[in-house]
Every structure is written in C-alpha cells, then in structure tokens.
C-alpha positions in Angstrom: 20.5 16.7 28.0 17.6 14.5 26.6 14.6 15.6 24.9 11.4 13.8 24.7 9.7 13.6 21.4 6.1 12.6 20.9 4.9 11.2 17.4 1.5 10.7 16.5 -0.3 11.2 13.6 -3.9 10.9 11.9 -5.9 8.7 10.2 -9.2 9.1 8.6 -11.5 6.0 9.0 -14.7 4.8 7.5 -17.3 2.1 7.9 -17.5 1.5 4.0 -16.8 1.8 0.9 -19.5 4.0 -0.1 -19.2 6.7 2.5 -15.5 7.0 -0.2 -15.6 9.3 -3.4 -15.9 7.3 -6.8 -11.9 7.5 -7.4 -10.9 5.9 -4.4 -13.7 3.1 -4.4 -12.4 2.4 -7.8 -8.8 1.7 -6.4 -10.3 -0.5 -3.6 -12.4 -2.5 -5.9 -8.9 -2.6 -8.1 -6.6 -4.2 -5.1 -9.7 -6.7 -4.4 -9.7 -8.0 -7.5 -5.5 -7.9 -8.1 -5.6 -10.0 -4.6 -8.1 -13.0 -5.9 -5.1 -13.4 -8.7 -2.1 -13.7 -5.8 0.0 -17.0 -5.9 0.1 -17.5 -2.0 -0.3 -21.5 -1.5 1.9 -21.9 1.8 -0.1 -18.8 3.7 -3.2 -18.4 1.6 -2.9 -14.7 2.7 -4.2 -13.3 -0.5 -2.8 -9.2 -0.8 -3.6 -6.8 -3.8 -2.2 -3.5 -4.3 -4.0 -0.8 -6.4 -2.0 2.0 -7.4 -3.2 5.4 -9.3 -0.7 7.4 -10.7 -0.8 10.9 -11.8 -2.4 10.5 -14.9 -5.6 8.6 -13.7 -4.1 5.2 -14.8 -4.4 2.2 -12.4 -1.5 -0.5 -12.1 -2.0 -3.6 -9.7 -0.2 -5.8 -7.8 0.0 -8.9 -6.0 1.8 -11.3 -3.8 3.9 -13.9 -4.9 4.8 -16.6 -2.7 7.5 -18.7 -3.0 8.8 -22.3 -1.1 12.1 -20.2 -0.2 10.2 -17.8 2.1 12.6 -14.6 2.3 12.2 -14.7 -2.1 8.0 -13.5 -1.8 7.6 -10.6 -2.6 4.7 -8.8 -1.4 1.4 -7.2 -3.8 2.8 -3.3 -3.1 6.1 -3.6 -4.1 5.0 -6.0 -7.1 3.1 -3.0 -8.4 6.0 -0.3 -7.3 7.9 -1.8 -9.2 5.9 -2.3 -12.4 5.4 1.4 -12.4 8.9 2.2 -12.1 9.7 -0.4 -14.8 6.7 0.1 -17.5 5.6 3.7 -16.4 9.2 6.3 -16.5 7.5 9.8 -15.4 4.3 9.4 -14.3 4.1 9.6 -10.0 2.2 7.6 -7.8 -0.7 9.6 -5.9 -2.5 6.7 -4.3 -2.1 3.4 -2.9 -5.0 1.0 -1.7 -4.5 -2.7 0.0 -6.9 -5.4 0.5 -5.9 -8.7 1.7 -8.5 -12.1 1.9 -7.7 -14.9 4.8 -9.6 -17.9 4.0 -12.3 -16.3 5.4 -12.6 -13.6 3.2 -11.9 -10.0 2.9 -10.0 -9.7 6.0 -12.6 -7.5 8.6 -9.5 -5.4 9.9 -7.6 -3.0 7.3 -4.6 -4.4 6.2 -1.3 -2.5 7.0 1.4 -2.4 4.7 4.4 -4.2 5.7 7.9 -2.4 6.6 9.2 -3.3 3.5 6.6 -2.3 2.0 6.5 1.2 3.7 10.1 1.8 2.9 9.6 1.1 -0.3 6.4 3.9 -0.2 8.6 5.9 1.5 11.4 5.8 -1.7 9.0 6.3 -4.2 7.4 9.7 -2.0 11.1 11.1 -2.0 11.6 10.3 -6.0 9.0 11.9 -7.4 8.7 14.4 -4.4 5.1 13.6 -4.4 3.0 12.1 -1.3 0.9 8.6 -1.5 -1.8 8.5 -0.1 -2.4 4.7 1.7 -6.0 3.4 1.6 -6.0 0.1 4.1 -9.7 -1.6 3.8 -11.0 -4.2 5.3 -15.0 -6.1 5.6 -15.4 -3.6 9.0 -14.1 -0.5 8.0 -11.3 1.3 5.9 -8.5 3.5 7.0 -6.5 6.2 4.8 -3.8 8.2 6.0 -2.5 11.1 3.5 1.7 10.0 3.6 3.4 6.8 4.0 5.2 9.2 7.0 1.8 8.8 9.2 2.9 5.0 9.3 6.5 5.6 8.9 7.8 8.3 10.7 11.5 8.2 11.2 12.4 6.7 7.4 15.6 5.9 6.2 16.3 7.9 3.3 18.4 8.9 0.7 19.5 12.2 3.1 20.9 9.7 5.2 23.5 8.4 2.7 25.1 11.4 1.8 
C-alpha cells in the first residue's frame, strides 16, 4: 500500500534589509562584500557567503572559478570549510548569500546550490545545531530557519550506518 506524503515548508520574506535586526543586516552586508572579492572570470556570477558562528564571529566566503569547471568551488562551502579548518568548536548559527550578475546585486534571492545544501546539511548534523539561511537579493530577502526547509529528504550520516 502507498502513502502519499506532502512536504512544504516556510519561509519568511522581506522587502529589505532594514525591515532585518542589526545582526542579520550585518551578515548580509558581510556576504556582499565577500562576493565583490570572488574569482569568477568564465561566469562573472559573483557569490559571497557570510557565516556567524556561535560566538558572534563572522567568517566569509567566496567562489572560486576555475578553467576545469567541476574544480570551482562555490562561496558557502569556501567558508564551511574555513570554519571547520581554522575555527575546531565553535557552531555555525547563521548563513547569508548574496550573489552580483553583471548587473548587480541579483533582484531575486540567491538559493544555495545542492552541494551547497548538503554541505549545510552536514555541518547542522555535526554540531547538532540548526543554520539559519538568509538568501537576499535587490527585490527582497528570504530566510528560512534550517537548511531542511530547502532540503528535505537529506542524505545523512544515519544513512551509512
């Protein structure tokens, strides 16, 4: 016997940065300024990453392009792993993305990649601890609370054992 299953979940959404508390306009402002120092020549799809961790510190990240397309690697994983490597104890609590075109700030919030979410999704399960994603764009800015809201059936650790 089958079962349907429905999945939905909840974002909040925003028309601006300043409709945001001081915290997370500072991580905005933090992956807009880590994405005007990406190295993306071939797409000149500029993304930053902002991350806060647990003790009120910021790391950032960007993307890194490279002629050998699959070896980019993209601005939130570039900062997942700097934490991991330089940063042994302290949790990520936040996340925020911004991403320029050649336009500028793109107008639509930018999503984080399924890599990238999987990668989210690992650090959540390490440090037991939930990341909140902050997606912003020129028109308006979306945060959901987990990276479950944009990854709902995840691949974990659970799995292998």
């Amino acid at each position: 016997m089958s079962i349907t299953k429905n999945i939905s979940f909840s974002c909040l959404e925003y028309d601006g940065e300043d409709e945001l508390n001081h915290d997370d306009q500072e991580l905005i402002s933090s992956a807009k300024t880590a994405a005007q120092k990406a190295y993306a020549p071939y797409s000149r799809f500029m993304v930053g990453a902002a991350v806060r961790l647990d003790t009120g510190e910021i790391i950032t990240g960007t993307n890194v392009e490279n002629a050998a397309f699959p070896s980019g690697i993209c601005a939130e994983r570039t900062a997942l792993a700097g934490i991991v490597s330089n940063y042994p104890g302290s949790k990520p609590v936040a996340i925020a993305v911004a991403a320029f075109n050649i336009q500028g700030l793109t107008s639509e919030p930018v999503s984080p990649c399924g890599n990238c979410r999987q990668v989210i999704a690992e650090e959540e399960f390490r440090n037991n601890t939930p990341i909140r994603v902050i997606m912003t764009g020129s028109e308006k800015i979306r945060i959901v609370t987990n990276i479950g809201c944009l990854l709902p059936l995840q691949f974990t650790r659970k799995i292998l054992l």
